[in-house]
Structure formats: structure tokens, C-alpha cells
N, CA, C and O of each residue as an XYZ file, in Angstrom:
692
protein
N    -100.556     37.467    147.945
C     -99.767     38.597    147.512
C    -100.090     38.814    146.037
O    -100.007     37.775    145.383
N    -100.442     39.917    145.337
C    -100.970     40.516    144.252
C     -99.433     40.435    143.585
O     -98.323     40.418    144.117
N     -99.922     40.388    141.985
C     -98.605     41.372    141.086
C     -98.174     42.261    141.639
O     -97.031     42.102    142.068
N     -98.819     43.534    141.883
C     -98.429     44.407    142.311
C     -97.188     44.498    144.039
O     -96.342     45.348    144.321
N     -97.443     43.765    144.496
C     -96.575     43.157    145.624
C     -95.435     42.894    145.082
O     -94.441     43.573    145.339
N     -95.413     41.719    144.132
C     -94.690     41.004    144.084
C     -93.628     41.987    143.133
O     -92.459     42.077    143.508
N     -94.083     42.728    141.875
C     -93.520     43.610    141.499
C     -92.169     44.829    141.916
O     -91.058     45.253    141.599
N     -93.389     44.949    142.930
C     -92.840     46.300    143.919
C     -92.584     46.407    145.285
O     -92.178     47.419    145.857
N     -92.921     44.951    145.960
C     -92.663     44.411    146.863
C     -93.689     45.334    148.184
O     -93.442     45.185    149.381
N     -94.664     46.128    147.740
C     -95.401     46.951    148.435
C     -96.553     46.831    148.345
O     -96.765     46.325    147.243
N     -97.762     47.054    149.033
C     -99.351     47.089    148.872
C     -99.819     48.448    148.238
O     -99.130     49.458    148.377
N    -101.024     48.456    147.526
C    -101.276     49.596    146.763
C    -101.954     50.196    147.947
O    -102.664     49.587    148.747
N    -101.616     51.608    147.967
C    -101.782     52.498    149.105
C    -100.482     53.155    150.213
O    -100.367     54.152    150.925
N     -99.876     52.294    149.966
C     -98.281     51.992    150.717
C     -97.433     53.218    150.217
O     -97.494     53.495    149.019
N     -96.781     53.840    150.909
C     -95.912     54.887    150.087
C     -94.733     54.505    150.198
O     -94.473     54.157    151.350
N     -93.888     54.419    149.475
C     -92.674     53.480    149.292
C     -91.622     54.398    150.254
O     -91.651     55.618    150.414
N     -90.659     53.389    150.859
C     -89.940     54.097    151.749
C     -89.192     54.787    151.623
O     -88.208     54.410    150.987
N     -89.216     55.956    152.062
C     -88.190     57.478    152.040
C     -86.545     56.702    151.775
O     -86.141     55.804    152.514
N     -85.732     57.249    150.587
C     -84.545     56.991    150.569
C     -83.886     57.255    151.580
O     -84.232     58.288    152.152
N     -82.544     56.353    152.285
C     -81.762     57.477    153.429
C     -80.471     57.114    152.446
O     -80.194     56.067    151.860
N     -79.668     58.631    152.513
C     -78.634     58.334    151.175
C     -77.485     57.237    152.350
O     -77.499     57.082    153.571
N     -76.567     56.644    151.215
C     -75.715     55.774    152.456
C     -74.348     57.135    152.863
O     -73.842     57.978    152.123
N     -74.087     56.794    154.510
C     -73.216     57.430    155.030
C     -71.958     57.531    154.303
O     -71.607     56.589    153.594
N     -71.059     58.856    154.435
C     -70.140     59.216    153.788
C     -69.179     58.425    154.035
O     -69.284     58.039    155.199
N     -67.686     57.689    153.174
C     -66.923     57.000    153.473
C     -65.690     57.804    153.189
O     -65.357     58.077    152.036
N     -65.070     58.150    154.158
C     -63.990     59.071    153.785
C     -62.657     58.432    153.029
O     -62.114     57.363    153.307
N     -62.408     59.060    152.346
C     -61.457     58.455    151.099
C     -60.420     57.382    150.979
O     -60.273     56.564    150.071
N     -59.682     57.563    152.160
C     -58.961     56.234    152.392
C     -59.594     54.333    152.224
O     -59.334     53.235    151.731
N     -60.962     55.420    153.419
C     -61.493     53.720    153.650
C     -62.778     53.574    152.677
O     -63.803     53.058    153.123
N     -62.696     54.119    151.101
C     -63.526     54.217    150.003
C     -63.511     52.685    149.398
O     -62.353     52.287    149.275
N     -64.475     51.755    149.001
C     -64.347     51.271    148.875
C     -63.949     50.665    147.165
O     -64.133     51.299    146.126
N     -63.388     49.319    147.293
C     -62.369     49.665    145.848
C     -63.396     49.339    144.769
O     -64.514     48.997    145.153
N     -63.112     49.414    143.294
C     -63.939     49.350    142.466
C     -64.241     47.975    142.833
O     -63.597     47.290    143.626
N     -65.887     47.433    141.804
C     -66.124     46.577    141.361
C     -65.161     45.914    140.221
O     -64.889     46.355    139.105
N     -64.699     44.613    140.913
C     -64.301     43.388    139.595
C     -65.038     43.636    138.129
O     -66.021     44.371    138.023
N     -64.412     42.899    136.959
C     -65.379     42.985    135.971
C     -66.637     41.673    136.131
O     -67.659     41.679    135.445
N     -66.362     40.742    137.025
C     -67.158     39.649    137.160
C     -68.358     40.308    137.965
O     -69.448     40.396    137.400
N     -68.207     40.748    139.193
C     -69.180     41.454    139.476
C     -70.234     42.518    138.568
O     -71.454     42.635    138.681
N     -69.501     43.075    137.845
C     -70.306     44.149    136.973
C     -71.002     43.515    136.136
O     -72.004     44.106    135.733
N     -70.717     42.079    135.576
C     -71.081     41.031    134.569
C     -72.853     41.162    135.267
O     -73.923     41.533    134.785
N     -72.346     40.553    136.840
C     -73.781     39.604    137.146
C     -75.205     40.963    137.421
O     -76.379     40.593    137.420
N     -74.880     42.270    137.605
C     -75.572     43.672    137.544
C     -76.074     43.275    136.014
O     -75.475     43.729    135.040
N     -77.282     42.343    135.864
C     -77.418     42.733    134.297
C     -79.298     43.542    134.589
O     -79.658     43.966    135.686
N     -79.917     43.555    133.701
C     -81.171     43.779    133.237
C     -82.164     42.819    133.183
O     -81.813     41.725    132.742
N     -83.593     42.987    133.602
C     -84.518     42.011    133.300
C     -84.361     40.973    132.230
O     -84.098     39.865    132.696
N     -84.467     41.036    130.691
C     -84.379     40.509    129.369
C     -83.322     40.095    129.313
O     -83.114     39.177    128.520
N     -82.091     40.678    130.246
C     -80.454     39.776    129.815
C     -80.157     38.865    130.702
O     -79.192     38.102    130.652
N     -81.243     38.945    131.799
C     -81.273     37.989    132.904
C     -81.851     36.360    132.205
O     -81.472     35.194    132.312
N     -83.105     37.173    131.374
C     -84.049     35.969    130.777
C     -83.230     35.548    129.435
O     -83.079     34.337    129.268
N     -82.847     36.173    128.747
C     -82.608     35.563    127.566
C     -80.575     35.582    127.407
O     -80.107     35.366    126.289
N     -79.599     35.852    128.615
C     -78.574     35.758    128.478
C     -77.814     36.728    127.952
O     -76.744     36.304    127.515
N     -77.986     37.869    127.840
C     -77.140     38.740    127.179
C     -76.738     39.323    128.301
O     -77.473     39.502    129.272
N     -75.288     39.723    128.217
C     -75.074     40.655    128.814
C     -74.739     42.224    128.703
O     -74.492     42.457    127.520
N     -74.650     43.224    129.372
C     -74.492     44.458    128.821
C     -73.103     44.746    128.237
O     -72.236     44.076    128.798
N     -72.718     45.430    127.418
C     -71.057     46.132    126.611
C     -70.847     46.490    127.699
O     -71.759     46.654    128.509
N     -69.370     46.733    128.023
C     -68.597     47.372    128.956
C     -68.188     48.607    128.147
O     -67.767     48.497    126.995
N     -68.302     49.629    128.688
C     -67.747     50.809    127.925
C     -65.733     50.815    128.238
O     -65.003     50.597    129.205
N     -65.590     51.101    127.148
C     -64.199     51.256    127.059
C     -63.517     51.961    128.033
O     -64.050     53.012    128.389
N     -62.258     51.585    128.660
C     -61.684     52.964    129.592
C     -61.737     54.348    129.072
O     -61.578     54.621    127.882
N     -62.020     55.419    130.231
C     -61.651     56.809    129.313
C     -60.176     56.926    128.265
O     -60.162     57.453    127.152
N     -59.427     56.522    128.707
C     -57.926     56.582    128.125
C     -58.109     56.198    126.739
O     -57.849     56.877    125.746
N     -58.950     54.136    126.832
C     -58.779     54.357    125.451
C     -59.606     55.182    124.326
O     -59.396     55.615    123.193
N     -60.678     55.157    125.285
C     -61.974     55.836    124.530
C     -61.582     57.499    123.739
O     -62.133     57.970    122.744
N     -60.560     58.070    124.500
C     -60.223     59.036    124.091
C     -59.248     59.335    123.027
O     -59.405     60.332    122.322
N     -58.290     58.568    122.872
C     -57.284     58.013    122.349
C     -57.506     57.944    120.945
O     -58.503     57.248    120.755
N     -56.952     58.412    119.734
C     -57.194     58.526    118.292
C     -57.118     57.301    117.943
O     -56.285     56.575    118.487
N     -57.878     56.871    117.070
C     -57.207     55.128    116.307
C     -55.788     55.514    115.696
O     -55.391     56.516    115.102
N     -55.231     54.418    116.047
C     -53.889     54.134    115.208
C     -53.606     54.184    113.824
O     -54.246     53.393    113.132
N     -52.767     54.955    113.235
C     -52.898     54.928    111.834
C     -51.852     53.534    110.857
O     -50.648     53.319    110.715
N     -52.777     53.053    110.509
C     -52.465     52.142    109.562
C     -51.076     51.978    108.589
O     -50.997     52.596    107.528
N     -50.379     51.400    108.895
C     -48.784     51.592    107.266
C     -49.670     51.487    106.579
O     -50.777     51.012    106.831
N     -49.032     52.190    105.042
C     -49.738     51.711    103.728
C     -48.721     50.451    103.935
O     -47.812     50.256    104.742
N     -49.480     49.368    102.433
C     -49.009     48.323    102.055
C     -48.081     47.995    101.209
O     -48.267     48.185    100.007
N     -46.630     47.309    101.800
C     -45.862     47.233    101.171
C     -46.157     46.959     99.424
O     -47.093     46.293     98.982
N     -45.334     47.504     98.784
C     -45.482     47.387     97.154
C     -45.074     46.329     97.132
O     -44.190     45.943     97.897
N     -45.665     45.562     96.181
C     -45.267     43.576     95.753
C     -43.918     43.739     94.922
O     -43.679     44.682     94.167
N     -43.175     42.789     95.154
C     -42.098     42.647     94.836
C     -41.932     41.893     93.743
O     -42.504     40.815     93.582
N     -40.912     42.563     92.693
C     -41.218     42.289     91.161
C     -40.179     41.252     91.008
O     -38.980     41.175     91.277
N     -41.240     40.336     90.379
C     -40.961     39.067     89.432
C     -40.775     37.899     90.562
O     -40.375     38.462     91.581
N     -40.883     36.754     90.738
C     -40.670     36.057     91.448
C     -39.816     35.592     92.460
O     -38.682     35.373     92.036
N     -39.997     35.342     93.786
C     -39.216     35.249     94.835
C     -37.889     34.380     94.438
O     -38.047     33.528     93.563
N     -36.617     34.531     95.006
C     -35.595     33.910     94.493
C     -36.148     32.156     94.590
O     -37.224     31.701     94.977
N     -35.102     31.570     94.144
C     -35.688     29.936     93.986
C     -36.932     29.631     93.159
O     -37.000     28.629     92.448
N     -37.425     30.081     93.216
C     -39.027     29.885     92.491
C     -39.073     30.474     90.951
O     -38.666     31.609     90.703
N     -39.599     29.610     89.955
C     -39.714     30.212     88.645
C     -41.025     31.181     88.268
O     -41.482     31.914     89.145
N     -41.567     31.157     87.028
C     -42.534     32.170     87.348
C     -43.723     31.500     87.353
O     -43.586     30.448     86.728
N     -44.836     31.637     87.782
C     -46.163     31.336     88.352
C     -46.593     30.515     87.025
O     -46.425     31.075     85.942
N     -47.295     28.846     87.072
C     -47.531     28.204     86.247
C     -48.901     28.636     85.537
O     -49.843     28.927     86.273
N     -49.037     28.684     84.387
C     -50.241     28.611     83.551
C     -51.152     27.409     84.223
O     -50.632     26.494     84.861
N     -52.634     27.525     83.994
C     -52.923     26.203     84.108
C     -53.362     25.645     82.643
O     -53.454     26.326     81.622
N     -53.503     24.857     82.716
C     -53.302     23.630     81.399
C     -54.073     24.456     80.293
O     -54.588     25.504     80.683
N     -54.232     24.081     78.830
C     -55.536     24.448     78.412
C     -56.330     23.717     78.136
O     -56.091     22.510     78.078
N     -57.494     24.225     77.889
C     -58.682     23.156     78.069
C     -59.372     22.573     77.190
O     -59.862     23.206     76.254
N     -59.552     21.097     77.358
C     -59.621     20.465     76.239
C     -60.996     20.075     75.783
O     -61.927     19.633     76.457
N     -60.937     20.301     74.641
C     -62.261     20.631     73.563
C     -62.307     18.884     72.785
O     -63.244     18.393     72.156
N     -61.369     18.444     73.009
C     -61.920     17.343     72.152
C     -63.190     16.441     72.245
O     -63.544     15.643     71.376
N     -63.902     16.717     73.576
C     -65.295     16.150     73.720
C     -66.490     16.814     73.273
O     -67.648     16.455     73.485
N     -65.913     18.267     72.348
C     -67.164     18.928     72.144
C     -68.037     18.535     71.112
O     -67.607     17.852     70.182
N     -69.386     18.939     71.179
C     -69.968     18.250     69.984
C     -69.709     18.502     68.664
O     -68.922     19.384     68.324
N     -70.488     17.586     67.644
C     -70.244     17.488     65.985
C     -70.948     18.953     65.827
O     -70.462     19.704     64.981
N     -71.659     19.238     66.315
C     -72.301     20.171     65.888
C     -73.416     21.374     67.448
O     -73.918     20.755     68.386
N     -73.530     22.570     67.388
C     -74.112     23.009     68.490
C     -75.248     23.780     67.455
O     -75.001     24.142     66.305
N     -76.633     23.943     68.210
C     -77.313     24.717     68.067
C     -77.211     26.179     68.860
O     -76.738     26.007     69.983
N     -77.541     27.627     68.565
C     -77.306     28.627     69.205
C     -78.222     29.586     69.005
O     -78.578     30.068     67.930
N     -78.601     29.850     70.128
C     -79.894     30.899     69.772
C     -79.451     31.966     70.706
O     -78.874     31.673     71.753
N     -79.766     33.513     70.277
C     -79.163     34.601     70.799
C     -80.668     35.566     70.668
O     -80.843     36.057     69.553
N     -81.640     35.829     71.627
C     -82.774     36.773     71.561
C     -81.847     38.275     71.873
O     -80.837     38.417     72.563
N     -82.504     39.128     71.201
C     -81.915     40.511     71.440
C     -82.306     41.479     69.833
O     -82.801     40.928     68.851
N     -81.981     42.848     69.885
C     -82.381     43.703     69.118
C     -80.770     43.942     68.613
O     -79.642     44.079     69.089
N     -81.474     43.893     67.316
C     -79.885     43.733     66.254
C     -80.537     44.795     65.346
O     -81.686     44.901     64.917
N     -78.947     45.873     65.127
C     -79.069     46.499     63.851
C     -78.371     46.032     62.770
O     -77.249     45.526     62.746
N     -79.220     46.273     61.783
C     -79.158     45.883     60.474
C     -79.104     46.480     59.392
O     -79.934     46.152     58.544
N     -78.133     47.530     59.072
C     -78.402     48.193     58.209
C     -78.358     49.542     58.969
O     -77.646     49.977     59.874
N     -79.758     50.211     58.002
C     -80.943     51.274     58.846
C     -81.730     50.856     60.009
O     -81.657     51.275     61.165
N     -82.324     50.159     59.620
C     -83.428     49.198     60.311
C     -82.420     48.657     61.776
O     -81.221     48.673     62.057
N     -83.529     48.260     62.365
C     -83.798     47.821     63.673
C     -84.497     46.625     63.927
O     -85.671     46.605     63.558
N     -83.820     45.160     64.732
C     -84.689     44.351     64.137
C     -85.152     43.820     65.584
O     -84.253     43.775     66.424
N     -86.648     43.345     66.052
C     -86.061     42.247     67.011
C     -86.802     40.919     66.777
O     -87.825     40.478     66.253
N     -85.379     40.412     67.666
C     -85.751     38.874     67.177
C     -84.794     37.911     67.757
O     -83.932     38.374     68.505
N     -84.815     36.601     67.518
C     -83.910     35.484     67.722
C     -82.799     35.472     66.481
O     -83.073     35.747     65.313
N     -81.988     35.238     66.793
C     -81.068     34.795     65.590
C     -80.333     33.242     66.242
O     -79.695     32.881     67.231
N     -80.792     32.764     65.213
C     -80.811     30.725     65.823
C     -79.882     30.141     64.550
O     -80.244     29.921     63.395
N     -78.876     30.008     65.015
C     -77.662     29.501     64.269
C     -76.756     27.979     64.702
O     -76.460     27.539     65.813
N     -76.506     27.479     63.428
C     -75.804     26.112     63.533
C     -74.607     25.953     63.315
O     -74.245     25.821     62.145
N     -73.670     25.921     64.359
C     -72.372     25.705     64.322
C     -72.090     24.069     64.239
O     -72.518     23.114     64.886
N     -71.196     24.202     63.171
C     -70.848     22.790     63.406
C     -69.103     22.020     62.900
O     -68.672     22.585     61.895
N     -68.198     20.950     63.417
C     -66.700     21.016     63.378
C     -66.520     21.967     64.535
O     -67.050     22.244     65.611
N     -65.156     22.451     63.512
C     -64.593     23.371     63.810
C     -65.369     24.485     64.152
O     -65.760     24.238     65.292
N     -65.811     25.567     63.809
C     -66.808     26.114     64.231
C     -66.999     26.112     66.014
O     -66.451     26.865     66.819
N     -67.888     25.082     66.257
C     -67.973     25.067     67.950
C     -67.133     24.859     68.314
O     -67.271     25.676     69.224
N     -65.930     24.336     68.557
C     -64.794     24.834     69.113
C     -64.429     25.926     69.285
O     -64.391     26.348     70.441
N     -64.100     26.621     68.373
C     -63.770     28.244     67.760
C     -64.792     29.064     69.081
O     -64.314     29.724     70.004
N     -66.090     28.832     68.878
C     -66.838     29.203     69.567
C     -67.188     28.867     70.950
O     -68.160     29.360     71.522
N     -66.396     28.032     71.473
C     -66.637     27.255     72.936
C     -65.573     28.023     73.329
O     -65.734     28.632     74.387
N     -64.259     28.192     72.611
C     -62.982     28.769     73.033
C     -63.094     30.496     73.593
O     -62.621     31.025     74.600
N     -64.078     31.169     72.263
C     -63.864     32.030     72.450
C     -65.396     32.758     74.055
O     -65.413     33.811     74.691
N     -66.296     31.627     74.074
C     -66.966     31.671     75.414
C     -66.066     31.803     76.497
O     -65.994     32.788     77.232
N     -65.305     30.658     76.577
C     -63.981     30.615     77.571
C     -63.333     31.635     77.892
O     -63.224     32.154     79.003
N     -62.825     31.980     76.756
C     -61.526     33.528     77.294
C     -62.585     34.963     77.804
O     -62.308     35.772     78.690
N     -63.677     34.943     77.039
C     -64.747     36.067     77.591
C     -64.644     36.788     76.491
O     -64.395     37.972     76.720
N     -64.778     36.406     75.008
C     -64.852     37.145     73.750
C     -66.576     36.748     73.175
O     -67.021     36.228     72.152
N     -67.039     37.168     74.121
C     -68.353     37.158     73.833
C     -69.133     37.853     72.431
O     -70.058     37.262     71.875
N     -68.705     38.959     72.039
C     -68.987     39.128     70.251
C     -68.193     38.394     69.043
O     -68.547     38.279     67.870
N     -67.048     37.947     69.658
C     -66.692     36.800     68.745
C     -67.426     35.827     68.652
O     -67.335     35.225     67.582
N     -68.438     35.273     69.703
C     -68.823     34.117     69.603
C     -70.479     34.467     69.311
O     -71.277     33.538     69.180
N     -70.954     36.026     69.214
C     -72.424     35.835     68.658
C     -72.018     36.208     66.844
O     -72.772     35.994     65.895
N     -70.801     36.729     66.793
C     -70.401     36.829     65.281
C     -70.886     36.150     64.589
O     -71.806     36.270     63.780
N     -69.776     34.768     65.124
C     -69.735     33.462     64.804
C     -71.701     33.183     64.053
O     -72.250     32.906     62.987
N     -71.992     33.440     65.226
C     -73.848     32.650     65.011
C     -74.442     33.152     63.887
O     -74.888     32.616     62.873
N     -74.346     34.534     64.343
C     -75.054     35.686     63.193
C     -74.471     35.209     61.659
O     -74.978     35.242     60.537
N     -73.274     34.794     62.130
C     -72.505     34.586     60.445
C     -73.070     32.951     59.766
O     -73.173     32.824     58.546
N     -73.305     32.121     60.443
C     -74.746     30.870     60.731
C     -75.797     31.393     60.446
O     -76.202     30.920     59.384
N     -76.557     32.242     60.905
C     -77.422     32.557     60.924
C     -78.078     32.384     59.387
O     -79.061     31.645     59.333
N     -77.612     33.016     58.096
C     -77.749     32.684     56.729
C     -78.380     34.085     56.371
O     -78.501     34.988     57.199
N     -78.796     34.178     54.960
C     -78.779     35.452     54.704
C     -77.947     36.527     54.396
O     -78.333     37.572     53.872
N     -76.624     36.225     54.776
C     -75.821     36.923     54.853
C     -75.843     38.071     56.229
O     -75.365     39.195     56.382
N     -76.410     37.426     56.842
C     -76.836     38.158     58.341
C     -75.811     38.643     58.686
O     -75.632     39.861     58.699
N     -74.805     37.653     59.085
C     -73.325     38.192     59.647
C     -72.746     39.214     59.037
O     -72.145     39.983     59.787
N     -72.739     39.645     57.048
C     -72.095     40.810     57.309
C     -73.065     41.839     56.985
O     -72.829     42.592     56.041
N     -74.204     41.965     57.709
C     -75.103     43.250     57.469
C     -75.378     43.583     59.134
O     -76.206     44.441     59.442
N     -74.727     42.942     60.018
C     -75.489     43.103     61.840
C     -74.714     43.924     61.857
O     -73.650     43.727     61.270
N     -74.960     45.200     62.560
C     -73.748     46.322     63.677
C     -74.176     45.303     64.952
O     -75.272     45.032     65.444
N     -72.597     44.803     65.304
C     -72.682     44.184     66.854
C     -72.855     45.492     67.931
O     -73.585     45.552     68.921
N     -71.971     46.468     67.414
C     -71.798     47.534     68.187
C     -73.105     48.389     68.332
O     -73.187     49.417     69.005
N     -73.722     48.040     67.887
C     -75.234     48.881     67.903
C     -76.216     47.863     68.236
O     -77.403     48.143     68.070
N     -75.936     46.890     68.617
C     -77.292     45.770     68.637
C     -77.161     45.669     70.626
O     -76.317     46.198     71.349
N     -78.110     44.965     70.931
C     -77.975     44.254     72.156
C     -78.504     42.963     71.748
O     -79.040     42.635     70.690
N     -78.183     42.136     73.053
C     -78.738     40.856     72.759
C     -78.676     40.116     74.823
O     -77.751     40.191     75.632
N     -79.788     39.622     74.943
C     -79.734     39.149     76.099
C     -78.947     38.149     76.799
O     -78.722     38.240     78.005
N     -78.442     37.017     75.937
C     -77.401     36.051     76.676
C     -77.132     34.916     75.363
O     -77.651     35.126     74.267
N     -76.651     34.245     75.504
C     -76.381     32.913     74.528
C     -77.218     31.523     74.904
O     -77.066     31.064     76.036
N     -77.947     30.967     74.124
C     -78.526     29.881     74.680
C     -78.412     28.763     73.538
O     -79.013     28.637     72.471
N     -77.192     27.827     74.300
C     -77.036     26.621     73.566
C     -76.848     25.140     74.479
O     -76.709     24.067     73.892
């Protein structure tokens, strides 16, 4: 028996057999739907081989049916639930392991004046200082803490930079 047999279950030359439609079943004795288990095992070549089975389409009813509209969300209720005080801080964070001293280098285009500069500005914090500057990394006062450098920096760098006019790519210490 050829592919083609086995395929189509016919010999090439063979004219495949005339449909006969099936006899009418008059309505009473109609037979009842298919289960959903039955409709499961009706799958496709590829879902046969690899396990998938086909979506069931939704009933007409629901299919037709508008989505449900959503409540808005209750408004949060002000200040803390009875019994309960108000929501704890967490601790603050402690700097006493920071170093004697940090190096800080900041690449980016700084104005100066008139001028336009680019370059590194590589500054030495040291004490107090890196703290000041670890703190203000922390809270997210990020031009406080290239201030800080630029004002390290020497030259009098710190008060000739526009922060507000400069960029600078990131902090590297």
C-alpha cells in the first residue's frame, strides 16, 4: 500500500466515493448535542501529535453579552485604621562605616562661565564630606552630591559650574 493509500485510503485512479447525505431525523428523535469531552477528542492532525487542543468558542449568549462594567475604586481611607498608629519610618541609615575619605569622578559637559567644557571632574571628598555626600546619594539629591565634587574639584570649579546647564553621565566612586 503506497502513501497515497494510506493517506486517502484509495488507489490513484480511484474516484473517491460519491457522498450519500445522512437520512433526515425528524426533530423529536434529533439527536442530542455532543458532550464537551467528546468535542475535546475531534481534534486536528498537529493537536493530535503535539497535544493541543482546539478553544471552545464561547456560548452565543455570552459571546454577545457586553463586558461588565467595572466599580471605580474605593477612595483610601484617611489616616490610619482605628487601633493602629501611623505607618513606621524605617530606621536611618548608618554611615558610620563610611570611608576616611572617597575618590569621585563625574565624566560629562559642564558649563563654565561662557565656555563649554568637556571633561572629567575627579574630586576628593574626605570626613565629613562623604557622608554629606553618601546621604545626599541616598535621598536622590543627585546635584547636591556632584556640587559637593565640583566644589573638590579645586580651582574654584564649584563656584564657576552652571549645574543647570551642564550634563554629566553618572557618578563613579
Amino acid at each position: 500500500m503506497g502513501l497515497f493509500d494510506r493517506l486517502f485510503g484509495r488507489k490513484r485512479g480511484e474516484q473517491p466515493p460519491e457522498e450519500v447525505p445522512p437520512p433526515e431525523v425528524p426533530a423529536a428523535e434529533a439527536p442530542a448535542p455532543e458532550p464537551a469531552e467528546a468535542a475535546e477528542e475531534k481534534r486536528g492532525f498537529f493537536s493530535r501529535l503535539f497535544g493541543r487542543k482546539k478553544k471552545e468558542a464561547p456560548p452565543a449568549e455570552e459571546a454577545e453579552a457586553p463586558p461588565p462594567q467595572e466599580a471605580p475604586p474605593a477612595p483610601p481611607a484617611e489616616g490610619p485604621p482605628a487601633g493602629e498608629g501611623p505607618p513606621e519610618e524605617p530606621p536611618p541609615k548608618d554611615y558610620s562605616g563610611a570611608p576616611g575619605s572617597l575618590r569621585v569622578r563625574i565624566p560629562g559637559v559642564w558649563k563654565v562661565s561662557r565656555r563649554v567644557w568637556v571633561g572629567v571632574v575627579d574630586g576628593t571628598l574626605t570626613g565629613g564630606q562623604v557622608v554629606e555626600f553618601l546621604k545626599a546619594i541616598d535621598e536622590g539629591r543627585e546635584t547636591d552630591a556632584v556640587q559637593m565634587v565640583c566644589d573638590a574639584y579645586g580651582d574654584d570649579f564649584g563656584a564657576l559650574v552652571d549645574l543647570e546647564e551642564s550634563t554629566w553621565d553618572g557618578l563613579v566612586y
